[in-house]
C-alpha positions as CSV (number, residue, x, y, z in Angstrom):
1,X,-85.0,16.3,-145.1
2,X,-84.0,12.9,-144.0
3,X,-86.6,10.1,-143.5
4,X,-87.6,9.1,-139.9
5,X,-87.3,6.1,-138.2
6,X,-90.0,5.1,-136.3
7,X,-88.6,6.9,-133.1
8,X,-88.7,10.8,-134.5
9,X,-85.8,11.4,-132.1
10,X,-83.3,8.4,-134.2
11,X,-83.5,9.7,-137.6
12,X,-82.3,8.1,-140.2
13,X,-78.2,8.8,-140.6
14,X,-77.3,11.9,-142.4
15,X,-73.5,11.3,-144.1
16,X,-74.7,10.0,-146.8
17,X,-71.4,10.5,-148.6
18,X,-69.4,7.9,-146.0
19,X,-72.7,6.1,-144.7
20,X,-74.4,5.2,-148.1
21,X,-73.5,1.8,-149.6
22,X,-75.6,2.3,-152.9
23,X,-74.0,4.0,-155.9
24,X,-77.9,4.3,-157.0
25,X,-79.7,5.6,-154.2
26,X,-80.6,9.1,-152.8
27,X,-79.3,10.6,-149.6
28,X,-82.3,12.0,-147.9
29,X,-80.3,14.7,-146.1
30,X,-80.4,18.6,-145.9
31,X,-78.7,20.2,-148.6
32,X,-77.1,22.2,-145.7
33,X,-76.0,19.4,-143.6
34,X,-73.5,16.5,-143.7
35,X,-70.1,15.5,-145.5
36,X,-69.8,16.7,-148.8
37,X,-69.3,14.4,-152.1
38,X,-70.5,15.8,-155.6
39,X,-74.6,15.3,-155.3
40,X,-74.1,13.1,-152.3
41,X,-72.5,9.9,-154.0
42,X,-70.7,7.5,-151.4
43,X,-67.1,8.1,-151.5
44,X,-65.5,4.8,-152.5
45,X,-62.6,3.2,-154.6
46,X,-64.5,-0.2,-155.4
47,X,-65.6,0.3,-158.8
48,X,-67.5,-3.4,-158.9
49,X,-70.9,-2.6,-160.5
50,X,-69.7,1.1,-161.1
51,X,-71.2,2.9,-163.9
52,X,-69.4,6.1,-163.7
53,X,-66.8,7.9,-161.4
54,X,-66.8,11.7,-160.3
55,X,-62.9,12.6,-159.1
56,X,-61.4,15.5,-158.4
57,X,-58.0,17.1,-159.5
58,X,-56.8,19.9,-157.1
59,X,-53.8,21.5,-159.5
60,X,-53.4,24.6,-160.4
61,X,-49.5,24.8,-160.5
62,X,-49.5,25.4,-164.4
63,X,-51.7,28.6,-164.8
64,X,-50.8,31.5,-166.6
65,X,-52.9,34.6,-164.7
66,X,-54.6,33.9,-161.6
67,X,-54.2,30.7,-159.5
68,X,-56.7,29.0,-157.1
69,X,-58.1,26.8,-159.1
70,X,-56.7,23.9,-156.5
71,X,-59.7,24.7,-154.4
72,X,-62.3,24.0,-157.1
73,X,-63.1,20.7,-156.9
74,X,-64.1,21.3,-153.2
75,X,-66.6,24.1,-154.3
76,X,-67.8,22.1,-157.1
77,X,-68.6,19.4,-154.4
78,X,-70.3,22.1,-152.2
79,X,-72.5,23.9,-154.8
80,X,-73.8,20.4,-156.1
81,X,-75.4,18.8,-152.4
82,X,-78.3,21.2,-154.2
83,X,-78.8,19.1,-157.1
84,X,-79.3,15.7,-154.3
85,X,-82.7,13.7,-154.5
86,X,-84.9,15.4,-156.8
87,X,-85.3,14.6,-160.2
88,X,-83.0,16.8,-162.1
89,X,-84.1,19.4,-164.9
90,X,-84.4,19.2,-167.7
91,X,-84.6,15.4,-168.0
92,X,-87.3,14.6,-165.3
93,X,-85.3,12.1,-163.6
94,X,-82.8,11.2,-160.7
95,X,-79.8,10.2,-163.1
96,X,-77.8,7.7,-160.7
97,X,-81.1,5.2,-160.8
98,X,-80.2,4.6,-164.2
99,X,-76.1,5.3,-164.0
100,X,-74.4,4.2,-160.7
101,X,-71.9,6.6,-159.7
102,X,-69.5,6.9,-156.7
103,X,-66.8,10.3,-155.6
104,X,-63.7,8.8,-155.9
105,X,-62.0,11.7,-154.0
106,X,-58.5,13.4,-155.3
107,X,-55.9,12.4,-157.3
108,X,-53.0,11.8,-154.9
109,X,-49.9,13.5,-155.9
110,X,-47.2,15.0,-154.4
111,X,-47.1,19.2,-154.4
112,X,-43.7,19.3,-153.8
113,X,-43.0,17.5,-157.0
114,X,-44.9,19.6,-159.6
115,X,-43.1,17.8,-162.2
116,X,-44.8,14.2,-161.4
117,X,-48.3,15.7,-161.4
118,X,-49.7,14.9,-165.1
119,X,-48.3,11.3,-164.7
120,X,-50.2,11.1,-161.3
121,X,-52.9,11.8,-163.0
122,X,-52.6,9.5,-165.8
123,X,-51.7,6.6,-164.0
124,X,-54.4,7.0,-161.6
125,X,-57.2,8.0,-164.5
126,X,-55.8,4.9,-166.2
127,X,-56.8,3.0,-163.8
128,X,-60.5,4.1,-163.2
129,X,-60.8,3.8,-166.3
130,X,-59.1,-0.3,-166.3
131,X,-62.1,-0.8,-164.2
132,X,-64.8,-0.3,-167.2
133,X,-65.9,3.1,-165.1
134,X,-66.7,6.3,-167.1
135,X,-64.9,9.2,-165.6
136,X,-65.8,12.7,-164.8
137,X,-63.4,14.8,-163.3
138,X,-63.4,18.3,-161.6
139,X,-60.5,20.5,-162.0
140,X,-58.4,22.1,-161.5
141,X,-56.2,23.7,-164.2
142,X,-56.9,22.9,-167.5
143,X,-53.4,21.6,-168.2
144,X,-55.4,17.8,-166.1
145,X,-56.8,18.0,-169.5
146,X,-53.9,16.7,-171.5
147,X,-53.2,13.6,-169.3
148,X,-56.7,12.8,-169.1
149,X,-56.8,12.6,-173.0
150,X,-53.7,10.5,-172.8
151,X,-55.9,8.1,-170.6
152,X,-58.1,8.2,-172.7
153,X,-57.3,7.8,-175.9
154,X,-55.2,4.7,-174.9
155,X,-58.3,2.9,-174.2
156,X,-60.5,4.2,-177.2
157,X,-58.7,5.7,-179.5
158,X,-57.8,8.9,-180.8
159,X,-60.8,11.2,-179.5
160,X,-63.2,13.9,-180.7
161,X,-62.6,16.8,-178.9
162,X,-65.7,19.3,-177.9
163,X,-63.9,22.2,-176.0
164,X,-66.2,24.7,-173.9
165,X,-63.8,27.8,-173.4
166,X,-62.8,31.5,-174.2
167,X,-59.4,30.3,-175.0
168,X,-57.9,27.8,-177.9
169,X,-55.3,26.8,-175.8
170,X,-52.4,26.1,-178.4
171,X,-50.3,28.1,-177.7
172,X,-46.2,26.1,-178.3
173,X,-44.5,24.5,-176.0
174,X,-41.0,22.8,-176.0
175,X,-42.6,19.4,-176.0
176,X,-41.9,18.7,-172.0
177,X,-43.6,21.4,-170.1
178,X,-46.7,21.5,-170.0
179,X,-49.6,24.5,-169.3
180,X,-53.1,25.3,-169.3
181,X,-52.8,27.2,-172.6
182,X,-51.0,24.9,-174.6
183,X,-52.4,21.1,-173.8
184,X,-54.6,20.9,-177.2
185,X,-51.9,21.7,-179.3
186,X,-50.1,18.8,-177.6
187,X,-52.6,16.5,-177.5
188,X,-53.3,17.1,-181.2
189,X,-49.3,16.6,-182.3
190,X,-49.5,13.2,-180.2
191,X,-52.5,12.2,-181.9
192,X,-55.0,12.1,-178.8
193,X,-57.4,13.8,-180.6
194,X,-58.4,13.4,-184.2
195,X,-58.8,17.5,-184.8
196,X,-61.1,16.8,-188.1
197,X,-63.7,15.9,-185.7
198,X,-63.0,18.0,-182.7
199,X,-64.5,21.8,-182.3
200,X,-63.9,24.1,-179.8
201,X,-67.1,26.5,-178.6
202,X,-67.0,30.1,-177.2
203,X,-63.4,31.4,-178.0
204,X,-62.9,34.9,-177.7
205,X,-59.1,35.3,-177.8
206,X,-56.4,34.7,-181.0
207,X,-54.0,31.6,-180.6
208,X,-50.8,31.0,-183.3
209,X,-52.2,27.4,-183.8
210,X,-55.8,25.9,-184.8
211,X,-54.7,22.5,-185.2
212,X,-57.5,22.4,-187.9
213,X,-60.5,21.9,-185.2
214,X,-63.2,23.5,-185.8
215,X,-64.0,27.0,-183.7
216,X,-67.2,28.3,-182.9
217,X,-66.6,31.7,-181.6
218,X,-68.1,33.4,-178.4
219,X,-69.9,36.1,-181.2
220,X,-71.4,33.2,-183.4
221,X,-73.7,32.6,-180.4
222,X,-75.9,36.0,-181.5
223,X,-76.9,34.5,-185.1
224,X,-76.7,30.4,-184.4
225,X,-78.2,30.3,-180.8
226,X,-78.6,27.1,-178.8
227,X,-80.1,25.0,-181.2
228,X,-77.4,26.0,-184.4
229,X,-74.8,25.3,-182.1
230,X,-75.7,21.9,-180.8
231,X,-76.1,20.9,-184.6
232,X,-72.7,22.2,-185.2
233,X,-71.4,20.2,-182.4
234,X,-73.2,17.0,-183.5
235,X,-72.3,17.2,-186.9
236,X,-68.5,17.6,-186.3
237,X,-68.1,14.9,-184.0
238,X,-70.6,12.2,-185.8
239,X,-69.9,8.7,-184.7
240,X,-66.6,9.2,-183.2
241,X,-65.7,8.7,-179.4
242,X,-65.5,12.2,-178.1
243,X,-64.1,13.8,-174.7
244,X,-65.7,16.9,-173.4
245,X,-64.1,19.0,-171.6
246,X,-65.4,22.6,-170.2
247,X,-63.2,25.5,-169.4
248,X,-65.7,27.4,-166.8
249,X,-64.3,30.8,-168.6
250,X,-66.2,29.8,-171.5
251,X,-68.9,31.6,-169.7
252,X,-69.1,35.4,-169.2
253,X,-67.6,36.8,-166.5
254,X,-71.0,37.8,-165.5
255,X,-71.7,33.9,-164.7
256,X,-68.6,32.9,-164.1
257,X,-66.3,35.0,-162.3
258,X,-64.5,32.7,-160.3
259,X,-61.8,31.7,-162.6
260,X,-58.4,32.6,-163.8
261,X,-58.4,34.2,-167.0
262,X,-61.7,36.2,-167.6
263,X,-62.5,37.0,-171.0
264,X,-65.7,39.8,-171.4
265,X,-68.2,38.1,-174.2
266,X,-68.8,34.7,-172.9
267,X,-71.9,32.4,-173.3
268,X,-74.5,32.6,-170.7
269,X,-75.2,29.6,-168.6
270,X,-78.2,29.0,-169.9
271,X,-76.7,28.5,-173.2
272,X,-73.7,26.6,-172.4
273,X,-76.3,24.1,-170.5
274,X,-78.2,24.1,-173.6
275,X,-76.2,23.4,-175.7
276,X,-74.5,20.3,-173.7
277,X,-78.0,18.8,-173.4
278,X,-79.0,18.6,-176.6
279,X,-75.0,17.7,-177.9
280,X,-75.2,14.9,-175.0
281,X,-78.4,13.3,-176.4
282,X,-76.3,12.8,-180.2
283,X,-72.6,12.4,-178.8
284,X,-71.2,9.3,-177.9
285,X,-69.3,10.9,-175.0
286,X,-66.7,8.9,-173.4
287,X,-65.5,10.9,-170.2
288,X,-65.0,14.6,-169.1
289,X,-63.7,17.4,-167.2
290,X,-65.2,20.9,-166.1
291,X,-62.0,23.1,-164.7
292,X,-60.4,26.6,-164.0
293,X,-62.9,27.0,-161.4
294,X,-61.0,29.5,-159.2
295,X,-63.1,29.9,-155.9
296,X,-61.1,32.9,-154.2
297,X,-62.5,34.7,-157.4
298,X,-66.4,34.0,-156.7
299,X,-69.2,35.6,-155.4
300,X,-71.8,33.8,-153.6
301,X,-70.5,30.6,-155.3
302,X,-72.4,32.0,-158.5
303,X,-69.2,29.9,-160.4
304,X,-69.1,26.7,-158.3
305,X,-72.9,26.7,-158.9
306,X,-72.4,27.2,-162.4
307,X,-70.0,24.6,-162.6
308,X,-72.1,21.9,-160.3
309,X,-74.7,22.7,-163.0
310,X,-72.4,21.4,-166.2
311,X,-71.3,18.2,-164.1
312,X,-75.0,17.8,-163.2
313,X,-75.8,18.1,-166.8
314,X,-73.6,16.2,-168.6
315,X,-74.3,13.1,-166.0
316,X,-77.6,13.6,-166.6
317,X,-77.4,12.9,-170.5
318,X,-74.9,10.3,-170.3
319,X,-77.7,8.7,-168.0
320,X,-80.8,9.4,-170.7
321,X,-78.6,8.0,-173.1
322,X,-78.2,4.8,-171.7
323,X,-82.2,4.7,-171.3
């Protein structure tokens, strides 16, 4: 509830998302009430002092199966007002006291020129990222992935790639188009990624390519549980820069089924956030992505939620990590 004034009929404003000038500070507002950012951040595009900037990507033009994943950085935003205030499990702690954060809003691109979309988004993810800002983004397809790598990977090198989905997503392409299931095999013929360090966690579907990353199936999860995987994770990557990025169909269906191209077998989300905890605590993540979250799938916005939940989490350890 928002704090009073001393008049009890002037509260203080709600709108924390326009109204609030400090990338650190709490809202104070009804989960239920005012404008929308992810977990209340003031919107802004001044990146002075900035630790870290959540955006959002509204594409879903390059999707194989279902579309509708334009609309999920909008239900991301919604499902997270939730997570405002509080200090957030598991890490006993409000994470933008230690990591200030703004909503940088949408990549602005044209949807009548599908063609220009991935340089949009590079150019504009190139220059968040100019500014010294760490960059989250919600999707969104997963094809955003590719030019955020490419943004990337110009400013630290080629990256470690630790993949959360049920697909491999290397399938061929002629080297100009571009899709949601063939951006890693790309990425890894441009060198963006370094696959020798890079792993992929929860597949449950056959691709032509492996690009020699590592793959941690969606059945592996029965015999190496949360703790095995994380380890897995950790030692793949080592001391290299890594990306993360998190296809929401890595989860089951049951947990996720919001989202384009369902695949029965997933990991549950208590895993999947389990997993990203304890890999955030050894990983020297660099920036990140959750997409494919497909609202006019969902029920009761148990996939936004979901997805809210990974953003949440990864912030959360990129925070404990900077102490």
């Amino acid at each position: 509830m928002a704090a009073m004034t001393g008049d009890p009929l002037r509260p203080r404003p709600t709108d924390h998302a326009f109204l609030g000038r400090d990338p650190r500070g709490a809202s104070g507002e009804a989960t239920y009430a005012g404008a929308l950012s992810f977990m209340r951040r003031p919107y802004s595009r001044d990146l002075a002092g900035v630790d870290c900037v959540v955006w959002g990507v509204p594409f879903d033009a390059a999707v194989s199966n279902r579309p509708g994943s334009r609309f999920g950085p909008q239900a991301i935003r919604r499902a997270s007002a939730i997570f405002d205030n509080d200090p957030q499990y598991p890490f006993r702690a409000f994470p933008f006291e230690r990591l200030a954060t703004v909503d940088y809003g949408d990549c602005v691109f044209d949807y009548g020129r599908p063609w220009e979309v991935h340089a949009c988004i590079h150019a504009q993810a190139t220059d968040i990222l100019a500014a010294g800002a760490h960059l989250f983004t919600l999707g969104g397809d997963h094809s955003i992935t590719y030019a955020l790598l490419k943004a990337h990977a110009e400013r630290h090198g080629p990256l470690a790639l630790v993949q959360f989905d049920a697909h491999q997503d290397t399938w061929d392409d002629d080297g100009e188009r571009i899709d949601h299931g063939s951006f890693v095999l790309r990425a890894a013929r441009e060198g963006l990624i370094r696959p020798e360090a890079s792993i992929q966690i929860g597949i449950r579907t056959h691709a032509p390519h492996d690009c020699g990353i590592e793959i941690i199936h969606g059945e592996d999860m029965d015999h190496l549980g949360i703790a095995g995987v994380a380890a897995r994770i950790a030692a793949r990557v080592g001391a290299a820069p890594a990306y993360m990025t998190f296809d929401i169909d890595c989860l089951d269906p049951a947990f996720a089924p919001g989202t384009g191209t369902p695949v029965a077998g997933g990991l549950s989300s208590r895993e999947a956030l389990g997993i990203l905890k304890r890999a955030g605590a050894l990983i020297d993540f660099v920036g990140g992505d959750i997409v494919e979250v497909a609202p006019p799938y969902d029920h009761a916005d148990i996939t936004a939620i979901a997805a809210a939940t990974v953003a949440q989490t990864y912030l959360g350890a990129l925070a404990a990590r900077r102490g």
